[in-house]
Backbone as JSON Lines, residues from 0, in Angstrom:
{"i":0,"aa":"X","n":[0.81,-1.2,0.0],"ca":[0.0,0.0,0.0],"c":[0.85,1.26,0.0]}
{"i":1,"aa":"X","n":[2.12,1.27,0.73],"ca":[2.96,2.82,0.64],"c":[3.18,2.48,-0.29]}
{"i":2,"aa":"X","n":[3.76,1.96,-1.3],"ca":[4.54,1.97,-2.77],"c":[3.45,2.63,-3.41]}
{"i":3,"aa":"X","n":[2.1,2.6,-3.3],"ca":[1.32,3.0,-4.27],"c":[0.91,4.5,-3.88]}
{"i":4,"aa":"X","n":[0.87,4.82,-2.77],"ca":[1.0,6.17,-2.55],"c":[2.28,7.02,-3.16]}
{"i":5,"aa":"X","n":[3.17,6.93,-2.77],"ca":[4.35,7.19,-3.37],"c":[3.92,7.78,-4.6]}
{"i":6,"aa":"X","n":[4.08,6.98,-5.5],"ca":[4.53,7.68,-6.8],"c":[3.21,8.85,-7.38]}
{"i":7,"aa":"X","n":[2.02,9.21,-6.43],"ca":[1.28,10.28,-6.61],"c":[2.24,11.36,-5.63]}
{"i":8,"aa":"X","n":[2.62,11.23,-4.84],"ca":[3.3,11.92,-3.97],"c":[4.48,12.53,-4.72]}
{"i":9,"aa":"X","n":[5.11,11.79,-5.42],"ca":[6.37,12.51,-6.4],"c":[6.07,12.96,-7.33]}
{"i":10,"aa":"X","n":[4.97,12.87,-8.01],"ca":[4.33,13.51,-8.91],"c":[3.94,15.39,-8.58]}
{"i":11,"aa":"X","n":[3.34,14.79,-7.21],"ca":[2.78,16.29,-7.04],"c":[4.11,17.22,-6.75]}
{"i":12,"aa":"X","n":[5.09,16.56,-6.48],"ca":[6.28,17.58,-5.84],"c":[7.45,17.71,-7.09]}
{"i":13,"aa":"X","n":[7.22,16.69,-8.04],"ca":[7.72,17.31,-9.3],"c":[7.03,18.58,-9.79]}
{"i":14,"aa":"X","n":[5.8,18.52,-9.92],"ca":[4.75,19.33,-10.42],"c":[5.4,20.62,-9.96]}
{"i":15,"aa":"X","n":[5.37,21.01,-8.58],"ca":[5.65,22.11,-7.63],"c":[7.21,22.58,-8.35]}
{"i":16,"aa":"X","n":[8.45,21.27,-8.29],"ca":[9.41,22.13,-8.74],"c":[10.22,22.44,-9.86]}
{"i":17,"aa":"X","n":[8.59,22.41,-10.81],"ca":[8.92,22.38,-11.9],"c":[8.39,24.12,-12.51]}
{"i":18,"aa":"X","n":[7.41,24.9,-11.35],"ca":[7.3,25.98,-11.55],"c":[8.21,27.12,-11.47]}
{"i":19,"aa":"X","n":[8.13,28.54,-11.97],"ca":[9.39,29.42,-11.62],"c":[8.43,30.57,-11.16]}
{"i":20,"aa":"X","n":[9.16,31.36,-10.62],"ca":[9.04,32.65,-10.37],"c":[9.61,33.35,-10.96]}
{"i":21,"aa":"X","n":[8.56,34.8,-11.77],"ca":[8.79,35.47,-12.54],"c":[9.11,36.68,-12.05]}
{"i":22,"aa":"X","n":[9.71,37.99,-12.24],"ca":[9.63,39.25,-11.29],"c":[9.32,40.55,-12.56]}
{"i":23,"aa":"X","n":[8.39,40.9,-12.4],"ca":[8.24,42.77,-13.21],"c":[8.5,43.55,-11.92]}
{"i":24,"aa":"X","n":[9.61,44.47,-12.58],"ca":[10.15,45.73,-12.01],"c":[9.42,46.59,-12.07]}
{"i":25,"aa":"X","n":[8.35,47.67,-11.67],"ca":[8.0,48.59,-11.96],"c":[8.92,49.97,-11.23]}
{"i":26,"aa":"X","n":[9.0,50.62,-12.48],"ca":[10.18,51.45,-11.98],"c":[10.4,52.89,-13.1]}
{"i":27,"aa":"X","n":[10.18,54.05,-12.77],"ca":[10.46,54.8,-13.86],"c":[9.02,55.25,-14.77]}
{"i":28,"aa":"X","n":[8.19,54.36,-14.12],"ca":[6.61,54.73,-14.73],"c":[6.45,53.51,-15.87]}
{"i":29,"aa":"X","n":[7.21,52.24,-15.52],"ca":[7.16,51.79,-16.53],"c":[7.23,50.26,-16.22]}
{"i":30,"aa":"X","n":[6.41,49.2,-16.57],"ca":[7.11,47.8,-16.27],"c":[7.9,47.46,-16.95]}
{"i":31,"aa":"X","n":[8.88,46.46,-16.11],"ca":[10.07,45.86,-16.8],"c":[10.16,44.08,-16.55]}
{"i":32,"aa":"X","n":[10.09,43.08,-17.48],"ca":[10.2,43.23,-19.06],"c":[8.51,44.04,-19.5]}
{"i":33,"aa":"X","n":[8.17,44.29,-20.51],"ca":[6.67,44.73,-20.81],"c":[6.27,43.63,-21.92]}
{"i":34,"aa":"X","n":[6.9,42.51,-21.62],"ca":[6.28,41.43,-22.67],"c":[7.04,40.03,-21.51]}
{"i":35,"aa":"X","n":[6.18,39.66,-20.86],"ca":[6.37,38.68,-19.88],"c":[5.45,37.03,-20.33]}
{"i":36,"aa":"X","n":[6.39,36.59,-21.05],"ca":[6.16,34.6,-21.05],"c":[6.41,33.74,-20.39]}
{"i":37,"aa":"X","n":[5.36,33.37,-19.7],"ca":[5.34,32.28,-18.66],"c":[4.44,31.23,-18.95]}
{"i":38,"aa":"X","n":[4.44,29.98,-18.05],"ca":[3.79,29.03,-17.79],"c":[2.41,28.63,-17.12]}
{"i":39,"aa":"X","n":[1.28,28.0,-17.49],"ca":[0.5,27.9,-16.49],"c":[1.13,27.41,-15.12]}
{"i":40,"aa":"X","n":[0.73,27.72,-14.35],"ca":[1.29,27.39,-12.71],"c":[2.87,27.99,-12.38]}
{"i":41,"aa":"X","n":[3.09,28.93,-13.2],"ca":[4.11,30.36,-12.51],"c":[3.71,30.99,-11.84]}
{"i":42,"aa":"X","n":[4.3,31.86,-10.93],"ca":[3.97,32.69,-10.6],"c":[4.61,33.94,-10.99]}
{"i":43,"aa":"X","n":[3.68,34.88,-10.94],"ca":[4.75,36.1,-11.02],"c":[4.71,37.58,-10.28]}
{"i":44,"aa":"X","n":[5.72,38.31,-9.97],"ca":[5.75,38.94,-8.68],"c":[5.85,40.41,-9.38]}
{"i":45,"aa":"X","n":[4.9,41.18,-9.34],"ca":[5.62,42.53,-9.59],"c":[5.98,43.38,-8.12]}
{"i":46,"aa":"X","n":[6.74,43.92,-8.69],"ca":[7.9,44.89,-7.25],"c":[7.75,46.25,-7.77]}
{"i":47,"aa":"X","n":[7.04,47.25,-6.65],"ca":[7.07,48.68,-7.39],"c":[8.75,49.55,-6.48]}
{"i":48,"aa":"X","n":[9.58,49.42,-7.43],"ca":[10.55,50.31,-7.13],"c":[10.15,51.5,-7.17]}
{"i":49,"aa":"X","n":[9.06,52.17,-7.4],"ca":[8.86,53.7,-8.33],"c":[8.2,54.36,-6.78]}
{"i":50,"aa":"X","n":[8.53,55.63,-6.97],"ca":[8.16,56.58,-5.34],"c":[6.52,56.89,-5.54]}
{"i":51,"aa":"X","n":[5.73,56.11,-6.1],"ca":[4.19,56.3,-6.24],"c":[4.08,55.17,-6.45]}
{"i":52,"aa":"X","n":[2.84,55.23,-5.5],"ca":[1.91,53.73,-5.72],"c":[1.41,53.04,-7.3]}
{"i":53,"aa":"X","n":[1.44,52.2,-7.55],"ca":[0.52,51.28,-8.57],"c":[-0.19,50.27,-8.76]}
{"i":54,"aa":"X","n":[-0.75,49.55,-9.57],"ca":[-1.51,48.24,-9.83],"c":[-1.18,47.95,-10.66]}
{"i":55,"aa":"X","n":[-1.8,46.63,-11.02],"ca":[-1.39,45.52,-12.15],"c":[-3.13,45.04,-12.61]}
{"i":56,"aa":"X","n":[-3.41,45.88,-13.83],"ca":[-5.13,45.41,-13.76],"c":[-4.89,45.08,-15.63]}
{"i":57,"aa":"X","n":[-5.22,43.86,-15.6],"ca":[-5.39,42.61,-17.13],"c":[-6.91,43.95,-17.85]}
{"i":58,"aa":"X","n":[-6.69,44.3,-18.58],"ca":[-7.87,45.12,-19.65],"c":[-9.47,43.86,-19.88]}
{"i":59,"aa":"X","n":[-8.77,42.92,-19.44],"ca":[-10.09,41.83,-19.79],"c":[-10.57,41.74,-18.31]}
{"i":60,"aa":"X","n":[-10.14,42.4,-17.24],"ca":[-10.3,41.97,-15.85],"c":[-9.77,40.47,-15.27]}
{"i":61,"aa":"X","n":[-9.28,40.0,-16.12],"ca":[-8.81,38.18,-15.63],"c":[-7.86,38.86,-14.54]}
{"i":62,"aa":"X","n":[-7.38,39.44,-13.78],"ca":[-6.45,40.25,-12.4],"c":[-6.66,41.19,-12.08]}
{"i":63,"aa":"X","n":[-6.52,41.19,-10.91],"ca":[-6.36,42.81,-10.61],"c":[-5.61,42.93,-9.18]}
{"i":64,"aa":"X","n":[-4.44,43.3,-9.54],"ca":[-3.86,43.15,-7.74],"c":[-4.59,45.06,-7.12]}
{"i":65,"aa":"X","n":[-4.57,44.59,-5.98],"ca":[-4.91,45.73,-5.24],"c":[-3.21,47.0,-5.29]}
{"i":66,"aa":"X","n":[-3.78,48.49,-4.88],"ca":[-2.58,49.25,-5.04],"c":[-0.94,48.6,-4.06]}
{"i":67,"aa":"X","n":[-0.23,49.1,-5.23],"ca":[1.01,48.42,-4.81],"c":[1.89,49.67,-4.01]}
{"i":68,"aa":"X","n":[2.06,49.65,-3.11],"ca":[2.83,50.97,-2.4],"c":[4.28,50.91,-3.09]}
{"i":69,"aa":"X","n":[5.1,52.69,-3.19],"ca":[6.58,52.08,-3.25],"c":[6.85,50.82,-2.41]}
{"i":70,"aa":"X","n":[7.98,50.39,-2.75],"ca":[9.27,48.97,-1.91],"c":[8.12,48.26,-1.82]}
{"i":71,"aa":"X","n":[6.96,48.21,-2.16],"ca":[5.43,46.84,-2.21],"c":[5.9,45.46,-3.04]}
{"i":72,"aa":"X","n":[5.01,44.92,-3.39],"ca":[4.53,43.84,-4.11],"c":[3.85,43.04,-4.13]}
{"i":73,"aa":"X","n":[3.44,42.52,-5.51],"ca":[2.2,41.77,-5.31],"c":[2.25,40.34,-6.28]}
{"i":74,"aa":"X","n":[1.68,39.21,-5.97],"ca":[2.02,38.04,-6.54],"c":[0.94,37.69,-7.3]}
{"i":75,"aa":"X","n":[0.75,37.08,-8.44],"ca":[-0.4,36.23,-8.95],"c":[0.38,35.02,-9.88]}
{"i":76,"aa":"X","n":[-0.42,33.51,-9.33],"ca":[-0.26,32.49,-10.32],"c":[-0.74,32.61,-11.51]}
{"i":77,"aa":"X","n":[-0.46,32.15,-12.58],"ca":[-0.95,32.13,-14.09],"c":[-1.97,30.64,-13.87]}
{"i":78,"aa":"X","n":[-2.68,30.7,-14.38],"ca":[-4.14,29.6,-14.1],"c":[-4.69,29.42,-15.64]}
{"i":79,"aa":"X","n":[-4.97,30.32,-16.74],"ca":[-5.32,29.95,-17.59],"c":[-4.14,30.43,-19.23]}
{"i":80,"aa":"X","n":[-4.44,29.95,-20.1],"ca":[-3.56,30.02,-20.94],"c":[-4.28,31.03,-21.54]}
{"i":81,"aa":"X","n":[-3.49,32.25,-22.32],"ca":[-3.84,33.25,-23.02],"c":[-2.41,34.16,-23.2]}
{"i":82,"aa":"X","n":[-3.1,35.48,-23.79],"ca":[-2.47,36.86,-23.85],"c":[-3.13,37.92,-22.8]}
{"i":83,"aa":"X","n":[-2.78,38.52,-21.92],"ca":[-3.19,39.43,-21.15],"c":[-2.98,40.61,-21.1]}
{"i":84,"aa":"X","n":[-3.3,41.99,-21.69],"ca":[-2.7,42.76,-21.94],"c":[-3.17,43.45,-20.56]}
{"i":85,"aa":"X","n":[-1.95,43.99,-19.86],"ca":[-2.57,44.7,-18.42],"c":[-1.74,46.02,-18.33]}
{"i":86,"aa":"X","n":[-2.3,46.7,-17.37],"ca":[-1.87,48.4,-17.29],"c":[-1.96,48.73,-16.05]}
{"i":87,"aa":"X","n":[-1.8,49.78,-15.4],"ca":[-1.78,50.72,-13.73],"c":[-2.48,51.59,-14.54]}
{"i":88,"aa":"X","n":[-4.03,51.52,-13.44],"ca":[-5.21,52.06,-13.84],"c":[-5.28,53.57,-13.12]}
{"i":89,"aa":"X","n":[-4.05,53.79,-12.53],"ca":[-3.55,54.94,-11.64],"c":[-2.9,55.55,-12.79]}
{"i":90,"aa":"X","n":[-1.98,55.29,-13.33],"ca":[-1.45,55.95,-14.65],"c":[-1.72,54.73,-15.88]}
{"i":91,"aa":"X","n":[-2.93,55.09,-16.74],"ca":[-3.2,54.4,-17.96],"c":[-1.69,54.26,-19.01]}
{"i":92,"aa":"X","n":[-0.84,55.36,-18.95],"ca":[-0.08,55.28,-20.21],"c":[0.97,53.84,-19.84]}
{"i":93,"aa":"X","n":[0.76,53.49,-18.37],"ca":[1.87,52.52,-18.29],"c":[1.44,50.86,-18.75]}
{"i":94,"aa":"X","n":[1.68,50.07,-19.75],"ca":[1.06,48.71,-20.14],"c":[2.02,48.06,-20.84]}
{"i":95,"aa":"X","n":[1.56,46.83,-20.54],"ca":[2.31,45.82,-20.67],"c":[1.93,44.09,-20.52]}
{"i":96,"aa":"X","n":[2.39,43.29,-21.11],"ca":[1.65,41.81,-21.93],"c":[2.08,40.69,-21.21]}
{"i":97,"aa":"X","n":[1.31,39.91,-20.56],"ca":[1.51,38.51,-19.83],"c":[1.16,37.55,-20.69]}
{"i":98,"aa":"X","n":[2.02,36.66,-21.09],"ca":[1.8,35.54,-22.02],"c":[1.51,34.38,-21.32]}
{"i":99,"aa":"X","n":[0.56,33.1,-21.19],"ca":[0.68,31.92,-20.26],"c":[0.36,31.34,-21.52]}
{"i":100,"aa":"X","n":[1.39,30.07,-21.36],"ca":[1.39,29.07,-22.34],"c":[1.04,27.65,-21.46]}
């Protein structure tokens, strides 16, 4: 009976370290990279370096992190596969593209 548990058990913990963590810089009024390709089950972290608050809001609504203070951040897993084009709804001119494959 343990042998057969097992190999669901290594499965799920391959699964786990087979994900990465991604990081957008926001910094300068601007995200950095502004064309971000990732995986379903990444995560990815934006960090506001910039001395004013921001967000991270997908134009289709599929996200929306709440305001990000300077030295903040905020995390979201990728869950479905698409193109996401998202922006800081605090300053519209700033946008930029989440890819999940």
């Amino acid at each position: 009976m343990m042998a057969l548990a097992l190999p669901g058990a290594m499965g799920w913990n391959a699964a786990l370290a087979e994900s990465t963590v991604h990081t957008v810089v926001i910094e300068g009024m601007k995200f950095s990279p502004d064309v971000l390709e990732v995986q379903v089950g990444d995560t990815v972290i934006w960090r506001n370096k910039d001395i004013v608050p921001h967000n991270v809001t997908a134009a289709n609504h599929a996200f929306h992190s709440p305001t990000i203070s300077p030295e903040g951040s905020w995390k979201y897993t990728a869950r479905k596969k698409g193109e996401y084009d998202y922006l800081c709804t605090l300053h519209p001119t700033m946008k930029a593209k989440l890819i999940l494959r």
